[in-house]
C-alpha positions in Angstrom: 2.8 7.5 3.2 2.5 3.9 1.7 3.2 2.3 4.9 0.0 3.9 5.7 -2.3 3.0 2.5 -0.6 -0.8 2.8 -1.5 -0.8 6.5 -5.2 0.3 5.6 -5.4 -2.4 2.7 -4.0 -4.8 5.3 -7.0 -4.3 7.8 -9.3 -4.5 4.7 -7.8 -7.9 3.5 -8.2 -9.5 7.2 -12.0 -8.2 7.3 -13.0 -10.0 4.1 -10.8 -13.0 5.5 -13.5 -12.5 8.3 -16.5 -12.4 5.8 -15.2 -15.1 4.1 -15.0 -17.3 7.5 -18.3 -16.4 9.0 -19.8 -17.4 5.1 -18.4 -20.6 5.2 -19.7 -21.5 8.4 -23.5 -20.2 7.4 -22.8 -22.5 3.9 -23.3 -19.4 2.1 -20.3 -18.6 0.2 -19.6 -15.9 -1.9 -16.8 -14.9 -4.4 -16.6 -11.6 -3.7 -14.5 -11.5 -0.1 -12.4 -13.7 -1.0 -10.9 -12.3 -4.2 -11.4 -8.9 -2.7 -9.1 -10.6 0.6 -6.3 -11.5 -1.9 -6.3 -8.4 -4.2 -5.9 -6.2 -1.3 -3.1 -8.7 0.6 -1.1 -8.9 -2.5 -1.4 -5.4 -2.6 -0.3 -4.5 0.3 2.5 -6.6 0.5 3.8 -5.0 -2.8 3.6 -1.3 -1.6 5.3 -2.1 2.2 8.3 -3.6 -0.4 8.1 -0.9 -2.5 8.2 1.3 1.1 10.6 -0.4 2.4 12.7 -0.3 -0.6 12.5 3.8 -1.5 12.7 4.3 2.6 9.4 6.0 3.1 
């Protein structure tokens, strides 16, 4: 079951490094994908470990 929820917060971390992209190419950045991209990529990372480590 956390591969799952870090897969999902995967595909949310690579949209808002889309957002994040398409702002920077309009010249109208905002803060909010990019912390939102990081949260979510460090948080995934940390739940496939912690999958990967209890075998689920």
């Amino acid at each position: 079951m956390l591969i799952y929820v870090a897969m999902i917060l995967g595909a949310v971390s690579v949209v808002c490094t889309g957002l994040t992209a398409r702002r920077l190419a309009t010249d109208r950045p905002a803060l909010t994908p990019p912390v939102t991209a990081l949260c979510t990529a460090v948080l995934s990372v940390g739940l496939m470990l912690a999958a990967a480590y209890t075998g689920r």
